[in-house]
C-alpha positions in Angstrom: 19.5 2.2 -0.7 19.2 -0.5 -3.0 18.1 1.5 -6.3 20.4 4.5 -5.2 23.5 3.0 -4.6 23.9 4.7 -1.1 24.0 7.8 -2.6 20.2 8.8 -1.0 19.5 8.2 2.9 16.5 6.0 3.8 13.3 7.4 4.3 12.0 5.6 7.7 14.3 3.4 9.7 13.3 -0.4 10.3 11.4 0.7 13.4 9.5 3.7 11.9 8.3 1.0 9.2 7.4 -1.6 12.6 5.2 0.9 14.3 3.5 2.1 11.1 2.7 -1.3 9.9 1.3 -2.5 13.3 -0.7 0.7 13.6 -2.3 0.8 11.0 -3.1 -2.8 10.7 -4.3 -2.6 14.3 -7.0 0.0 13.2 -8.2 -1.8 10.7 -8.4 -4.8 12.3 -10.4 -3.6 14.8 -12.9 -2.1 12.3 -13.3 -5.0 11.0 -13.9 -6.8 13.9 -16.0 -4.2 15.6 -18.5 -4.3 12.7 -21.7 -6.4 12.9 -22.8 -9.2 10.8 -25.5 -9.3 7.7 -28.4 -10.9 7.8 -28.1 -13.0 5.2 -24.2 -13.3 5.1 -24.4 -17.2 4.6 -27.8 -17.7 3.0 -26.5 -15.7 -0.6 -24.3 -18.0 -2.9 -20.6 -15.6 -3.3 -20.5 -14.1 -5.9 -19.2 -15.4 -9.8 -15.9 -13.8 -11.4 -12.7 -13.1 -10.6 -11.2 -10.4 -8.2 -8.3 -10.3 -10.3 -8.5 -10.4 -13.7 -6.1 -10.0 -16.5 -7.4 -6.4 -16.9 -7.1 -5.4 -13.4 -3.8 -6.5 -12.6 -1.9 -5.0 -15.6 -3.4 -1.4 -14.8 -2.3 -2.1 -11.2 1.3 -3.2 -11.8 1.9 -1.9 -15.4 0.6 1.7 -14.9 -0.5 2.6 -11.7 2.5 0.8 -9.5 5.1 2.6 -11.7 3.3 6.1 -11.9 3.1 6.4 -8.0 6.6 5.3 -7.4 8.0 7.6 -9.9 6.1 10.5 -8.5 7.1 9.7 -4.9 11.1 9.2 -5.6 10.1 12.3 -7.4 9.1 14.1 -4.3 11.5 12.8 -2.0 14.8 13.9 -4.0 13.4 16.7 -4.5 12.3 17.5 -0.8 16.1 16.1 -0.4 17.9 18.4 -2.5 16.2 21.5 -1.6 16.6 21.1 2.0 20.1 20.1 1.6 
């Protein structure tokens, strides 16, 4: 609604957001916690380096963050234009 002006209806309500957020952070969850423990989780140092580096996070939110939101407003005017 925000970037549209009002002129496009929401996608999902606030609820339909709710019970897709808890689902699928319930299945996950559970994965997680289903999963047994290495052997030698605590007995290896961690490991050295960053997980997000300078490199990383500009392909993430310089190319790949705008390319997939493009494509899905994309798709979702043009689903709502063609079906009226």
């Amino acid at each position: 609604m925000a970037l549209s002006g009002g002129r496009l209806p929401l996608v999902l309500g606030m609820l339909q957001i709710l019970a897709l957020d808890t689902g699928t952070d319930t299945l996950s969850a559970a994965a997680l916690g289903a999963e047994p423990a290495g052997p030698h989780g605590m007995t290896r140092p961690p490991s050295s380096g960053r997980l997000l580096d300078r490199s990383v996070a500009t392909r993430a939110f310089a190319v790949l963050g705008p390319t997939e939101a493009l494509f899905e407003m994309t798709g979702f005017t043009l689903a709502l234009w063609v079906s009226g």
